[in-house]
Backbone as CSV, one residue per row, in Angstrom:
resi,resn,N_x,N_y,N_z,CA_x,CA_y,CA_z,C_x,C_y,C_z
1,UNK,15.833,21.605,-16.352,15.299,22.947,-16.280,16.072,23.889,-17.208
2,UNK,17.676,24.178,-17.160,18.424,24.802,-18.270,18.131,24.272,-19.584
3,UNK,17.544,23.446,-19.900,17.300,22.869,-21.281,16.052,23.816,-21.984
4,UNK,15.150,23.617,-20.869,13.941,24.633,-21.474,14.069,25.616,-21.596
5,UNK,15.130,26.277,-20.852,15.552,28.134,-20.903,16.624,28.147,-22.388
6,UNK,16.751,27.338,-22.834,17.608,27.520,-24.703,18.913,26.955,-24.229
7,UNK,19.234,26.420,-23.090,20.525,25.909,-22.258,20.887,24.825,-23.809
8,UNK,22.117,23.783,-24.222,22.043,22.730,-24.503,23.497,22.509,-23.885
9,UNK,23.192,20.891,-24.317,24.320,20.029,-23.690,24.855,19.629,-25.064
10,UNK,26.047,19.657,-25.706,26.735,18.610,-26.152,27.981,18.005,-25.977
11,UNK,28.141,16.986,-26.772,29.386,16.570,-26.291,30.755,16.058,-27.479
12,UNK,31.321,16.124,-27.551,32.809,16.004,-27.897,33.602,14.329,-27.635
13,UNK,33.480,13.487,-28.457,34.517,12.413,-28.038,35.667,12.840,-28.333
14,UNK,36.840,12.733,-27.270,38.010,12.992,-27.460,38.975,11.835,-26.721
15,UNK,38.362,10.975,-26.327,38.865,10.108,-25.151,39.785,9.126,-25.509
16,UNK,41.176,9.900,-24.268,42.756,9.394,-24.693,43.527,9.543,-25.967
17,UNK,43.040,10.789,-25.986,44.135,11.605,-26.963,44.773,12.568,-26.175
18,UNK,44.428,12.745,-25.246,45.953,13.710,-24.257,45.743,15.140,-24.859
19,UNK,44.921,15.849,-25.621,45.158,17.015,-26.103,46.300,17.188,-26.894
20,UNK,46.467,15.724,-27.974,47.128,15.663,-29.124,46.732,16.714,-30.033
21,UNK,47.985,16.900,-30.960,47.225,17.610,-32.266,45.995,16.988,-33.065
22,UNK,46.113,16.362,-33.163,44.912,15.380,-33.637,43.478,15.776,-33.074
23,UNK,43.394,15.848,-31.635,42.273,16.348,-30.784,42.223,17.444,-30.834
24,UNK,42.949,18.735,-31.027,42.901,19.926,-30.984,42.156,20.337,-32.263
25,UNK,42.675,19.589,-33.694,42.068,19.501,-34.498,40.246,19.525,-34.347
26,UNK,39.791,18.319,-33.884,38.660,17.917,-33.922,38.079,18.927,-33.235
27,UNK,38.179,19.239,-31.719,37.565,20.474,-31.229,37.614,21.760,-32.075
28,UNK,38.643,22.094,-32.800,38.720,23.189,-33.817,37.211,22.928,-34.879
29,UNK,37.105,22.116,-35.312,35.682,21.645,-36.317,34.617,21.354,-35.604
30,UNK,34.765,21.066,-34.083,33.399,21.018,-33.401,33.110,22.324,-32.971
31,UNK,34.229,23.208,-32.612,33.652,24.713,-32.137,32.955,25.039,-33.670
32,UNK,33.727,24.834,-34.482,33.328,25.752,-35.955,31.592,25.236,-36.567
33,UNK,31.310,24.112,-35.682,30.612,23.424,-36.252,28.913,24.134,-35.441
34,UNK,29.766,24.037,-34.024,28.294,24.811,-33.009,28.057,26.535,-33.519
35,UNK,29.342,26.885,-33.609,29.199,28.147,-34.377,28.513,28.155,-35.670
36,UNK,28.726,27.782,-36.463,27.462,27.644,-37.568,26.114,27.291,-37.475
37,UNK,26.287,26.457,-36.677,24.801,26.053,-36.005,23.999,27.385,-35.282
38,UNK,24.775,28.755,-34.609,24.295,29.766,-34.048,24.546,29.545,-32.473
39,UNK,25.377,28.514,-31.960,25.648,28.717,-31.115,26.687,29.952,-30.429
40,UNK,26.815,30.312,-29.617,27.241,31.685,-28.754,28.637,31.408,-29.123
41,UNK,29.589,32.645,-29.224,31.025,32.806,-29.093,31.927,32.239,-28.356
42,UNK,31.549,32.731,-27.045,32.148,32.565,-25.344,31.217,31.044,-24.841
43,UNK,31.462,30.273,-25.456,30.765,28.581,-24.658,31.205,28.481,-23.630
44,UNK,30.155,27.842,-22.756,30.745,27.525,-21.359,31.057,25.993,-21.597
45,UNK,32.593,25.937,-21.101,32.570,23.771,-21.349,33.103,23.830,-20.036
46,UNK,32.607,22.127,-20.079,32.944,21.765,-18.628,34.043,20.555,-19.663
47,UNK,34.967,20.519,-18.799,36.570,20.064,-19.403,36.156,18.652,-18.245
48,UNK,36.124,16.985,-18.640,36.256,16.007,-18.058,37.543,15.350,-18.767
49,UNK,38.638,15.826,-19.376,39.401,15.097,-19.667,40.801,15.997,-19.602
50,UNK,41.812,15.750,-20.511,43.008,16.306,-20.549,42.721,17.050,-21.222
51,UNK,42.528,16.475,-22.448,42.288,17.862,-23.679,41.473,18.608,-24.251
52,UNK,40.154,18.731,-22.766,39.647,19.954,-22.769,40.422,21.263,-22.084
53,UNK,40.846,20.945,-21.277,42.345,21.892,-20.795,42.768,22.547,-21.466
54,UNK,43.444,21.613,-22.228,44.604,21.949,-23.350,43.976,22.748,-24.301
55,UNK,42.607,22.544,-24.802,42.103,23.393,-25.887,41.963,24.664,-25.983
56,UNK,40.983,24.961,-24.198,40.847,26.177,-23.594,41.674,26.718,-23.503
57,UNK,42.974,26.278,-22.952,43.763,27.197,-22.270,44.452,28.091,-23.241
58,UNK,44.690,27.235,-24.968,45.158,28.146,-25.640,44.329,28.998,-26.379
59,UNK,42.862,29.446,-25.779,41.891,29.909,-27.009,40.877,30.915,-25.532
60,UNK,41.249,32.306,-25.620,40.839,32.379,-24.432,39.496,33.214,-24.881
61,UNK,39.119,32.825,-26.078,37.662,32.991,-26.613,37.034,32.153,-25.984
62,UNK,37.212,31.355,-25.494,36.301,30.155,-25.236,36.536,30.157,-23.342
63,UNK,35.496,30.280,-22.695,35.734,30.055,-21.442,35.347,28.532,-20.905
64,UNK,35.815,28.416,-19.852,35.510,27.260,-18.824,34.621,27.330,-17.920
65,UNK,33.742,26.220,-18.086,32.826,26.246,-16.534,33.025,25.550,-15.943
């Protein structure tokens, strides 16, 4: 139902990198990447790992759902 209202889902492999620099990296080029695309400022992510945590917590542009 959120899909038809302009909702989307994507997703991020980051799995077992601990919210390495390495991973912080990659989320840095995937935000930059939905942002070019016209996605919204303030994303809502849902964090299933470590280093969605870690990303958010230092970027408080970006909220958590």
């Amino acid at each position: 139902m959120l899909l038809t209202k302009g909702f989307h889902v994507v997703y991020c492999d980051v799995a077992e990198m601990f919210g390495n620099e390495k991973c912080m990296g990659i989320w840095d080029r995937f935000y930059k990447a939905l942002r070019s695309a016209g996605f919204a400022k303030k994303a809502a992510m849902f964090g299933f790992s470590r280093g969605d945590f870690t990303y958010t917590g230092g970027r408080p542009s970006i909220r958590i759902a």
